[in-house]
C-alpha positions as CSV (number, residue, x, y, z in Angstrom):
1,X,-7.8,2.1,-20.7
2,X,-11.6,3.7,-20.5
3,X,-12.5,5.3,-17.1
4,X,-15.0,2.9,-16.9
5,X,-12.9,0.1,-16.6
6,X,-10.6,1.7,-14.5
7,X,-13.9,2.9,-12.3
8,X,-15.3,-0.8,-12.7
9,X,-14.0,-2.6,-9.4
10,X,-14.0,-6.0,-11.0
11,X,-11.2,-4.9,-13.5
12,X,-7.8,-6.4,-11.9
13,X,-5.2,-3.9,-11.2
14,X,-2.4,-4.3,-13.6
15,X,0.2,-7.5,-12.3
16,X,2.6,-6.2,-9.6
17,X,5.1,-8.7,-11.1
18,X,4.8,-6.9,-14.6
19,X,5.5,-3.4,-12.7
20,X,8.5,-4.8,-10.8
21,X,10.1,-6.0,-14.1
22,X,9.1,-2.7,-15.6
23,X,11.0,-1.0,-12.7
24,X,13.9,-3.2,-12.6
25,X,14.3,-2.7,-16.7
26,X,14.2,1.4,-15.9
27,X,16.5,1.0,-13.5
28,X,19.2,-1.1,-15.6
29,X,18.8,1.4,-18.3
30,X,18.8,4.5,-16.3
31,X,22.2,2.7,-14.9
32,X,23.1,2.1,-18.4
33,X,22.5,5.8,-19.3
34,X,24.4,7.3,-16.7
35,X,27.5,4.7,-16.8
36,X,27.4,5.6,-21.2
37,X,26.9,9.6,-19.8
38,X,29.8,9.7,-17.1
């Protein structure tokens, strides 16, 4: 992204529902990770 789009007030923040599956797909793996570590 260019600071001016992220300065420009019309740009739409990025989707909350895209974040939440982004952190939910962290978390699995990160569960994964540590269940394949232990």
């Amino acid at each position: 992204m260019t600071a001016a789009a992220i300065h420009d007030p019309l740009v739409p923040v990025p989707q909350p529902r895209r974040l939440l599956r982004g952190l939910r797909i962290a978390r699995l793996l990160d569960r994964l990770t540590t269940r394949r570590w232990t």
